[in-house]
C-alpha positions as CSV (number, residue, x, y, z in Angstrom):
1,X,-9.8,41.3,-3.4
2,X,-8.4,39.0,-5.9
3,X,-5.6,36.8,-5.3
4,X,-3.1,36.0,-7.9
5,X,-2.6,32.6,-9.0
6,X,0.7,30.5,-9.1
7,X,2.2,30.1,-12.7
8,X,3.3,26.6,-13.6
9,X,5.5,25.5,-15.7
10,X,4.5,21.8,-17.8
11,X,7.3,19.7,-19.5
12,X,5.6,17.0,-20.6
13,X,6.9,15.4,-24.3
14,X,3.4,13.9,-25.2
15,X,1.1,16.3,-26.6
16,X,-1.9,14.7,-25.4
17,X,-0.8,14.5,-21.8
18,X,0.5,17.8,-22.1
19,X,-3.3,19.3,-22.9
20,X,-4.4,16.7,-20.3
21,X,-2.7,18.1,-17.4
22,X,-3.1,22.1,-18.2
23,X,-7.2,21.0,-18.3
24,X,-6.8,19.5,-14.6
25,X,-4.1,22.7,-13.6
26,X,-6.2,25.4,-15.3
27,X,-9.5,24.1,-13.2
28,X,-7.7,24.7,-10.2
29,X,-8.4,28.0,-8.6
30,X,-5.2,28.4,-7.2
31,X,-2.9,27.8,-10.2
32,X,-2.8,28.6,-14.3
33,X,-0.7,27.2,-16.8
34,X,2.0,29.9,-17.5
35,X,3.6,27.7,-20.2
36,X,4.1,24.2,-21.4
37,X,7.7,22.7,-22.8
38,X,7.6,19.4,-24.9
39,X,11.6,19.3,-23.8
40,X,14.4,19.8,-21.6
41,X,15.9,22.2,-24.0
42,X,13.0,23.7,-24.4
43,X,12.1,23.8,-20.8
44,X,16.0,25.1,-20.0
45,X,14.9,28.3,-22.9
46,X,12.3,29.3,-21.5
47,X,12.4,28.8,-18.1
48,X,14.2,32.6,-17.0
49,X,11.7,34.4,-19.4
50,X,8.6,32.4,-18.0
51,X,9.4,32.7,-14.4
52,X,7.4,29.8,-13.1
53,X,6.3,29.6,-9.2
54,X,6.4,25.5,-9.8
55,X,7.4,23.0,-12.5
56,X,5.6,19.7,-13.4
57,X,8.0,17.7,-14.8
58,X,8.0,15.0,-17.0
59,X,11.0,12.1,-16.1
60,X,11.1,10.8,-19.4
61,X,11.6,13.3,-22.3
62,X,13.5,13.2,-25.6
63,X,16.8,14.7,-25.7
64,X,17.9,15.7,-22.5
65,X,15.6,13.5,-20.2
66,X,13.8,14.9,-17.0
67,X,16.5,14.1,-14.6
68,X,19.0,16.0,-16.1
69,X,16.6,19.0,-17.2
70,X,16.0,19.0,-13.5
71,X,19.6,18.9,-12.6
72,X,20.1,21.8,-14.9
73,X,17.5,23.8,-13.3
74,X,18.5,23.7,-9.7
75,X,22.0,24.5,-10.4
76,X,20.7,27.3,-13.3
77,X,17.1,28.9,-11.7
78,X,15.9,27.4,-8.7
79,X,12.7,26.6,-8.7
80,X,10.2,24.2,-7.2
81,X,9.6,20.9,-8.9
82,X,6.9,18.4,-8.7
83,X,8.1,15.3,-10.5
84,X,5.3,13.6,-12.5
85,X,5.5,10.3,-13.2
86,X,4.6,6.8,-13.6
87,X,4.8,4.1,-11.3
88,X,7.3,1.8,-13.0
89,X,10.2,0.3,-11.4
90,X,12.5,2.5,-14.1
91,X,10.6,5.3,-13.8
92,X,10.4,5.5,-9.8
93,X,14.3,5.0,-9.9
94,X,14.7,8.2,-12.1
95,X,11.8,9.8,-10.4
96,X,13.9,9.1,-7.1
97,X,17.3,10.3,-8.6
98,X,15.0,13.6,-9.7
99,X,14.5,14.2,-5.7
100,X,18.0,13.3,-4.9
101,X,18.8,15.9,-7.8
102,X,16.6,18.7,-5.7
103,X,13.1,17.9,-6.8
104,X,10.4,18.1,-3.9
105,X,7.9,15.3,-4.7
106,X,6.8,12.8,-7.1
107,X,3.2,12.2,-7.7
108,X,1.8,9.3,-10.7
109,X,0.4,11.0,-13.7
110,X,-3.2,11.5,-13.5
111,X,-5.1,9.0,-15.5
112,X,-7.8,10.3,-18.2
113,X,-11.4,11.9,-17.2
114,X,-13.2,8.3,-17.6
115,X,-11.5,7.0,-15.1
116,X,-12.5,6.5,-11.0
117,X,-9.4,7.9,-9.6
118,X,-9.2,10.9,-12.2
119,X,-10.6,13.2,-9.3
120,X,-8.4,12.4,-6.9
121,X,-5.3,12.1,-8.4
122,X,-6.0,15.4,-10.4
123,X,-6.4,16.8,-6.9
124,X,-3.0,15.3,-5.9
125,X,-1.0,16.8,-8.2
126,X,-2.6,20.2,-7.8
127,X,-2.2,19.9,-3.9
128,X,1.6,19.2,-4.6
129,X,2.1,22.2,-6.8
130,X,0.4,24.4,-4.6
131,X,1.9,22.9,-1.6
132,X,5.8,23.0,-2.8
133,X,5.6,26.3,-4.6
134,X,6.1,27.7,-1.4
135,X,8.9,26.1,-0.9
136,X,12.3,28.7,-1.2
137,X,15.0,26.3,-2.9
138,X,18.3,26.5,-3.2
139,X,20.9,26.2,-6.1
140,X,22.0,23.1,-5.6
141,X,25.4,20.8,-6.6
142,X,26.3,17.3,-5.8
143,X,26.3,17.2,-2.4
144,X,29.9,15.3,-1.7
145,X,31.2,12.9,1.5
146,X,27.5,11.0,1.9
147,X,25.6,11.5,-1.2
148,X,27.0,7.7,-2.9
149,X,27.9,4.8,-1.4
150,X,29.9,2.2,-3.0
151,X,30.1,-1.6,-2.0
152,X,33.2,-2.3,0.2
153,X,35.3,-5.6,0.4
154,X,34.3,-7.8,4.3
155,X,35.6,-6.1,6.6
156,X,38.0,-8.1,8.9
157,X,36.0,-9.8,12.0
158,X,36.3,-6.8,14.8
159,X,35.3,-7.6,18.1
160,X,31.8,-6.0,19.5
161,X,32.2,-2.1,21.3
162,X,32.5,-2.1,25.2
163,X,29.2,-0.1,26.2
164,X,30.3,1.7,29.8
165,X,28.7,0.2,32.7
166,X,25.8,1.8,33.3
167,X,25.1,3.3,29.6
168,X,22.4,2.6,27.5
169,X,22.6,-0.3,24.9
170,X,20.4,1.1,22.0
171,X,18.4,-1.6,19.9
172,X,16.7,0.2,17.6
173,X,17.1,3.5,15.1
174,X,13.5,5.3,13.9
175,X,13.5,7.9,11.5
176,X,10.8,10.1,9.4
177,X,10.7,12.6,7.0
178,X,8.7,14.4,4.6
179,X,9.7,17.2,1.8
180,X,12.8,16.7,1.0
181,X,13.3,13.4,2.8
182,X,14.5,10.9,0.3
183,X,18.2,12.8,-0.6
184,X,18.2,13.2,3.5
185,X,17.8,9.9,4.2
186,X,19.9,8.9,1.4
187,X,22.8,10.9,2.9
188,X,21.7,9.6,6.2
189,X,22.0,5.7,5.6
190,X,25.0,6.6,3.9
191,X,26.6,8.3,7.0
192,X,25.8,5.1,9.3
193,X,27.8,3.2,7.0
194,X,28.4,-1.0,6.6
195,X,28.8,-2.1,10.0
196,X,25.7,0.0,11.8
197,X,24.3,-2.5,14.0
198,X,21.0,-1.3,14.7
199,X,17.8,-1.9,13.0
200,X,15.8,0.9,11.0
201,X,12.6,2.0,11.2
202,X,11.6,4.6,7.9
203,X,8.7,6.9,7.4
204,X,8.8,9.0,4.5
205,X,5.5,10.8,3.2
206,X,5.0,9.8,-0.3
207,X,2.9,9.8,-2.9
208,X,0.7,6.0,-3.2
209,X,2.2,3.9,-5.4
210,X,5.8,4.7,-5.0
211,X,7.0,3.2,-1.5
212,X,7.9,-0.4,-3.1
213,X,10.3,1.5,-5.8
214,X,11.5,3.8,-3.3
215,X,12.5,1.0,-1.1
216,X,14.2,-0.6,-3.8
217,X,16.0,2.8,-4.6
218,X,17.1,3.0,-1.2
219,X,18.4,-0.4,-1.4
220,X,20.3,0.2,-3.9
221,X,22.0,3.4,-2.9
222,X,22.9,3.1,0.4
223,X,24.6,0.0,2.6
224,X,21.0,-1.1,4.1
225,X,18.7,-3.5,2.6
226,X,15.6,-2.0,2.5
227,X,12.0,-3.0,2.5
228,X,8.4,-2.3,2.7
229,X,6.8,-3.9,6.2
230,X,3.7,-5.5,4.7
231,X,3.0,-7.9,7.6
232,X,4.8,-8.7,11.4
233,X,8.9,-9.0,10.6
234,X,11.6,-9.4,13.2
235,X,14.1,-6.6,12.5
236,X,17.7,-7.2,11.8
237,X,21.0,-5.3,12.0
238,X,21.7,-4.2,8.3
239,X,18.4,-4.0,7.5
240,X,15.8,-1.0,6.9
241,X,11.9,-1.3,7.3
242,X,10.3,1.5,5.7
243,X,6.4,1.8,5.8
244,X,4.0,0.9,3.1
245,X,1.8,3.7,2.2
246,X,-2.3,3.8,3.7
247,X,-1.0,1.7,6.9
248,X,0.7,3.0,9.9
249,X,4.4,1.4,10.9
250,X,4.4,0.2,14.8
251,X,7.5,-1.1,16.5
252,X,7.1,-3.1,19.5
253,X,10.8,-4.0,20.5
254,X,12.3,-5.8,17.6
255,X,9.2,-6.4,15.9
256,X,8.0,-4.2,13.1
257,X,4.4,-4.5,12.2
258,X,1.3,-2.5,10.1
259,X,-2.0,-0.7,11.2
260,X,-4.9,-0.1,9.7
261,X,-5.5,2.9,12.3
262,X,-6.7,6.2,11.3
263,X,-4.6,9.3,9.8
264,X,-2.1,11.2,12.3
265,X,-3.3,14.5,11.1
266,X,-3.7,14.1,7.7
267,X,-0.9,11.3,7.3
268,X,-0.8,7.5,7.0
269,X,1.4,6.4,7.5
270,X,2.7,8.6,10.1
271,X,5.6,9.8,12.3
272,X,3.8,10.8,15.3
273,X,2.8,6.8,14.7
274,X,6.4,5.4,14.8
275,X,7.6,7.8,17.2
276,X,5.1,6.6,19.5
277,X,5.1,2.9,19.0
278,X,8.9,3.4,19.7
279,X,8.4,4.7,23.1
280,X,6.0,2.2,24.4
281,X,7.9,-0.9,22.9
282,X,10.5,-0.9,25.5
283,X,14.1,-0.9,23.7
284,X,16.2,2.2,24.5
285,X,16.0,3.7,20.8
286,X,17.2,6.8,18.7
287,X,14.5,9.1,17.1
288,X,15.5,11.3,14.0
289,X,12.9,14.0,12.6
290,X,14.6,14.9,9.0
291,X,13.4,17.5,6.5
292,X,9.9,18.0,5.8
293,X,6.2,20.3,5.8
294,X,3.6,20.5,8.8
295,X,4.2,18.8,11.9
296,X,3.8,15.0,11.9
297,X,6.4,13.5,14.2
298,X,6.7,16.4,16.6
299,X,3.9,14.3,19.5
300,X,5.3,11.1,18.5
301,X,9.2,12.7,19.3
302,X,7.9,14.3,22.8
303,X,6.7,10.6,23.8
304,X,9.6,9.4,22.8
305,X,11.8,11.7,24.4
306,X,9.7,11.0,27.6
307,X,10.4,7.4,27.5
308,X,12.2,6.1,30.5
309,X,13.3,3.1,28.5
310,X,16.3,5.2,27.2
311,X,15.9,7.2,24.3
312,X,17.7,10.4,22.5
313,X,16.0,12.1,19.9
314,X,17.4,14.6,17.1
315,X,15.9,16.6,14.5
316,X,17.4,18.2,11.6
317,X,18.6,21.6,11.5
318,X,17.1,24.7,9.7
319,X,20.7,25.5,8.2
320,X,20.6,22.2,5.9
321,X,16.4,21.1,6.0
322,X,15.0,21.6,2.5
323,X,11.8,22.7,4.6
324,X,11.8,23.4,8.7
325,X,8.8,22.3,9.4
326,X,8.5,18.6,11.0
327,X,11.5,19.5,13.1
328,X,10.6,23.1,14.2
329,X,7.7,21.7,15.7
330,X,9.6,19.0,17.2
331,X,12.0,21.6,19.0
332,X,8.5,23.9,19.4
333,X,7.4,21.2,21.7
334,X,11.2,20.5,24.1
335,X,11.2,17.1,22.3
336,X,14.3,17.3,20.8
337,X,17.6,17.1,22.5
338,X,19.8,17.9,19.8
339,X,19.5,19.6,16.8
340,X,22.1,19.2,14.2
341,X,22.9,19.9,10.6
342,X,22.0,16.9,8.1
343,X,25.8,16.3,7.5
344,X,26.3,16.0,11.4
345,X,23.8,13.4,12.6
346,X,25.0,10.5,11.6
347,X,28.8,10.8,13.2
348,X,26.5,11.8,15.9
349,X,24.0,8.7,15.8
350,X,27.9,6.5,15.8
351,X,28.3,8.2,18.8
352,X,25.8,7.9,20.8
353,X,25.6,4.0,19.9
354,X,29.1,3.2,20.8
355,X,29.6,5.0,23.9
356,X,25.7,4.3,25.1
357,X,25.6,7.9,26.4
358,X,23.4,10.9,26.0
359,X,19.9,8.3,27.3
């Protein structure tokens, strides 16, 4: 019994990258190339008539570029897209904005045959558009209240909160995601706000190569200042240590460090990873599963929730997770003791640090 195969749609504005990538899409037996666009506009024409399962789109196009094409689409035809791009610092800030925008993943453009990585990157981007053309999206508009932040004047000096005897005094905040994570953790950061006073521990699953200009996106986007952990760091109020992709991020009180260790299922780095490192480095700490496929973070979230150290943990809810995945499995397992819609956590993480209650 055959099987049909998922139609993609390419936009892609060079011609020889365009035949490129329906020779590496058209060997897959899982997909065909349903149609190619060499722009937006042409992409936005044709897209009701072609009816793709999944898009691969171009970030840089002539006319209307890839970001707003994508834009367009969401709001117009839902449908899943797989941003492909290059590794530059302008294009990972588009590509980035493209996710924010309702994208699902970003993966580098395949380089030609000749080349030693052409196999596995070709196999990447296939993966990805196989993987997210499962995904059911939604029309989608500029989420309002947390999606911007804008710099704030100083604040005036305000004098530390009064934790009730007896309450927990959190030191650390550790968060993951996957599918859909960069807009949710955007909207997250966002939610905490200037004055958070707890470090941040981030991992999001990403493509290789992008984790530097994320981090810099991130950075500039939200309140925090974000970087990649490439070696031992003390971690700081105001600050955000997001993993570096191929090595796993530990957190051993208020040290963040890197290990070479072996995948957590099929990912490194890896929630289950943090989540874990969190629970044995002996800080009362807040775990937060967002958005995202399988069910990396769900072990690490049960040892963290079975931390006597004081700990809370909270995963997303299914009402506002682009996918239910990471989190159902979480709440599958009794690790989570709060589940809350995306809008809802942070107030809720403000909360919980101020009073010191809920451990």
């Amino acid at each position: 019994m055959s099987t049909s195969k998922l139609r993609v749609l390419i936009v892609e504005d060079s011609a020889v990258v365009r035949e490129h990538l329906r020779r590496i899409i058209d060997a897959d037996p899982r997909l065909e190339v349903a149609a190619m666009a060499a722009s937006g506009e042409e992409a936005l024409a044709i897209v009701d008539s072609v009816a793709p399962d999944v898009i691969s789109m171009d970030i840089h196009l002539p006319g209307i570029e890839g970001l707003e094409t994508t834009r367009r689409i969401m709001a117009q035809r839902p449908t899943p897209i797989v941003v492909v791009s290059g590794i530059a610092r302008q294009d990972v800030n588009l590509s980035m904005e493209a996710l924010k925008a309702g994208a699902l993943s970003v993966v580098d453009k395949p380089v030609s045959s000749g080349h030693e990585d052409y196999a596995a990157m070709g196999s990447r981007l296939c993966t990805q558009l196989a993987i997210m053309s499962e995904v059911k999206v939604i029309r989608r508009r500029e989420p309002s209240g947390l999606s911007s932040w804008q710099p704030v004047p100083p604040a005036s000096p305000q004098k530390p909160n009064k934790v009730p005897a007896g309450a927990v005094k959190y030191g650390l905040l550790a968060v993951a995601a996957s599918t859909g994570g960069p807009n949710a953790l955007v909207r997250l950061l966002n939610g905490l706000g200037t004055d958070f006073p707890l470090p941040i521990a981030i991992v999001q699953h990403m493509s290789p190569g992008f984790m530097d200009g994320f981090a810099d996106w991130l950075n500039s986007t939200t309140p925090f200042a974000c970087c990649v952990v490439h070696e031992r760091v003390e971690m700081k109020r105001g600050c955000a240590y997001v993993a570096p992709s191929g090595l796993h991020l530990v957190c051993r009180g208020i040290w963040a460090d890197v290990e070479d260790g072996p995948p957590s299922g099929s990912h490194k780095p890896s929630a289950n990873v943090l989540f874990g490192s969190v629970a044995r480095g002996g800080i009362p700490a807040i775990g937060v599963l967002l958005t995202g496929m399988g069910d990396d973070g769900a072990q690490g979230m049960a040892e963290l929730h079975r931390s006597t150290v004081g700990t809370y943990t909270i995963a997303e809810d299914a009402s506002t997770a682009v996918v239910y995945g990471m989190p159902a499995a979480a709440a599958k397992l009794g690790a989570v003791r709060e589940s809350l819609p995306l809008e809802s956590i942070a107030p809720r993480i403000l909360e919980l640090v101020k009073s010191g209650k809920g451990a």
